[in-house]
C-alpha positions as CSV (number, residue, x, y, z in Angstrom):
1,X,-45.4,18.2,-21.2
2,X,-44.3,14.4,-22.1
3,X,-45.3,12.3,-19.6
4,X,-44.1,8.4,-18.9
5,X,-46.8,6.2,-17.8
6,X,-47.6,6.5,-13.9
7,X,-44.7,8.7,-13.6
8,X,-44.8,12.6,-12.9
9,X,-44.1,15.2,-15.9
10,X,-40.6,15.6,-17.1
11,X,-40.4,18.9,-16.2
12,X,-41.4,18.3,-13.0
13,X,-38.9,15.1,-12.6
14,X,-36.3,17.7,-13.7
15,X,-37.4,20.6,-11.3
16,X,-36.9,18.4,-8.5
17,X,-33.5,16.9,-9.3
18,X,-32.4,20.6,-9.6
19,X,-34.0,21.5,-6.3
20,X,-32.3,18.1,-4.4
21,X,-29.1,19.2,-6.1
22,X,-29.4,22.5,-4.9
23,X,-30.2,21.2,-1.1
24,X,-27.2,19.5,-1.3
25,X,-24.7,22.0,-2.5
26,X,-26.2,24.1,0.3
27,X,-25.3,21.6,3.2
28,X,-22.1,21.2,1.6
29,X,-21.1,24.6,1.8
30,X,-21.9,25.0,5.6
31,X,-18.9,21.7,6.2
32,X,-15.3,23.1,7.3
33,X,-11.9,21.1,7.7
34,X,-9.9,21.1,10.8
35,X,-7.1,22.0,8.0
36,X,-8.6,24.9,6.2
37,X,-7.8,28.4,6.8
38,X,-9.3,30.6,9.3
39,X,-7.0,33.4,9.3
40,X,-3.1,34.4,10.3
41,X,-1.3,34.7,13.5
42,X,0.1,38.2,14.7
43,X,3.6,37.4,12.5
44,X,1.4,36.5,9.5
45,X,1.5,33.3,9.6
46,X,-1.9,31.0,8.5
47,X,-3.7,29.3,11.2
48,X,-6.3,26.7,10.5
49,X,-8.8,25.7,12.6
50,X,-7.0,22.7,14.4
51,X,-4.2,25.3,15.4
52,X,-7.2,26.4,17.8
53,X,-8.5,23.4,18.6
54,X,-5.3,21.6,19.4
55,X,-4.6,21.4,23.5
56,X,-0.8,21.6,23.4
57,X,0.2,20.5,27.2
58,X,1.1,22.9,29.5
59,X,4.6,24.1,30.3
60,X,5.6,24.4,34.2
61,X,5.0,28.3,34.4
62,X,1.9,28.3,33.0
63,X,0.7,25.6,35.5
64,X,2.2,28.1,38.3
65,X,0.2,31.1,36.8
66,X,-2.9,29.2,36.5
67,X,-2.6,27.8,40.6
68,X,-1.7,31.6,41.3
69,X,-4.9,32.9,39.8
70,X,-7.5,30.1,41.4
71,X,-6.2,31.1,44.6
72,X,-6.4,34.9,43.8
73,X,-9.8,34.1,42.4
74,X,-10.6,32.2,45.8
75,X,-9.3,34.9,47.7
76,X,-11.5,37.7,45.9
77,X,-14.5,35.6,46.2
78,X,-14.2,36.0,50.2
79,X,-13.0,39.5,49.8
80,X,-14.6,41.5,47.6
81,X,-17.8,40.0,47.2
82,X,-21.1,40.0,49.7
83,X,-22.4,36.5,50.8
84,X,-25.4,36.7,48.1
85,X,-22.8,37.5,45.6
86,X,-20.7,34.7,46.3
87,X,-23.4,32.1,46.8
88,X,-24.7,33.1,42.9
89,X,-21.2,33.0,41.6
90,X,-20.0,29.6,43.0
91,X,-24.0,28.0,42.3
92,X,-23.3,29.7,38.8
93,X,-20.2,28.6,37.7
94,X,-19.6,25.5,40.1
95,X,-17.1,26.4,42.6
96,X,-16.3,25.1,45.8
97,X,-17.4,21.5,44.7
98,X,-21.0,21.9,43.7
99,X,-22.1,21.7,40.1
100,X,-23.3,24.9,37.9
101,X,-26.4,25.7,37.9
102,X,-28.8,28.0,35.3
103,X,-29.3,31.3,36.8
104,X,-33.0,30.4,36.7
105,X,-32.4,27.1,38.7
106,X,-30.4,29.5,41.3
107,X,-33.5,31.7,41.1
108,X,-35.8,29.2,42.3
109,X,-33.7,27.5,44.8
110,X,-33.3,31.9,46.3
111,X,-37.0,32.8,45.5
112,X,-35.9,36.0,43.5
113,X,-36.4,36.6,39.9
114,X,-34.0,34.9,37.0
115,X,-33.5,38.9,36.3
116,X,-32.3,39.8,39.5
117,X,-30.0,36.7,39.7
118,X,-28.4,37.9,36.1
119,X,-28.1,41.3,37.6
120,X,-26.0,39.9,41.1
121,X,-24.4,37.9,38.6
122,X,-23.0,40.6,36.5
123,X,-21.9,43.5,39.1
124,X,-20.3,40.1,41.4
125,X,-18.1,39.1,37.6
126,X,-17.6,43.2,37.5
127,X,-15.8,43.3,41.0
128,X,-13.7,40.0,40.3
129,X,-12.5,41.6,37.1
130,X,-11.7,44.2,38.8
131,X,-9.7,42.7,41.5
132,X,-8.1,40.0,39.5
133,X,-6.5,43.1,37.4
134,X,-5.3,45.3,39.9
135,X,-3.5,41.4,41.2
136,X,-1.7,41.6,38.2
């Protein structure tokens, strides 16, 4: 191989241009615009990305629904659930004014397992489900 005075090989001047090149095409590739398409709506129509993104501001009966289901939500947390189960869901998810917490930071502040939390968790989101539907 030709080599330049205190300078690498050619070929291997060349290799690494190619590999740089390659590296950058790479990165490239992972960048999407909000404009691009994702995909089409249910009457066929493309969506892009900022379709999704976009909070459009919400009309009166939406606002109603929304209030409706908080309060149903609030109503079901006292009614369906036992008081273990509804200390884990509000620590969890930050209701009633206190911030969320990790299920192994409401673990430790319970002295049970980060397991058994996830467990309360799930069957407690399980009977919520279930009486948020049969409000509907």
């Amino acid at each position: 191989m030709m080599t330049i005075s205190s300078q690498k090989p050619i070929g291997e001047r060349i290799a690494n241009e190619l590999l740089m090149m390659l590296r950058s095409e790479r990165k490239l590739t992972r960048e999407v615009s909000l404009y691009d398409p994702i995909g089409t709506d249910k009457e066929g129509n493309e969506i892009s990305l900022l379709d999704i993104v976009e909070n459009p501001e919400m009309d009166i009966a939406d606002r109603i629904a929304l209030k409706g289901s908080i309060h149903q939500l609030y109503d079901n947390l006292d009614r369906l659930l036992s008081s273990r189960e509804k200390e884990i869901i509000c620590r969890r998810y930050g209701l009633g004014g206190q911030p969320a917490a990790t299920q192994k930071e409401i673990a430790e502040k319970l002295g049970i397992s980060r397991s058994y939390v996830s467990r309360i968790e799930k069957r407690a989101l399980e009977k919520l489900r279930c009486g948020m539907d049969s409000w509907k």
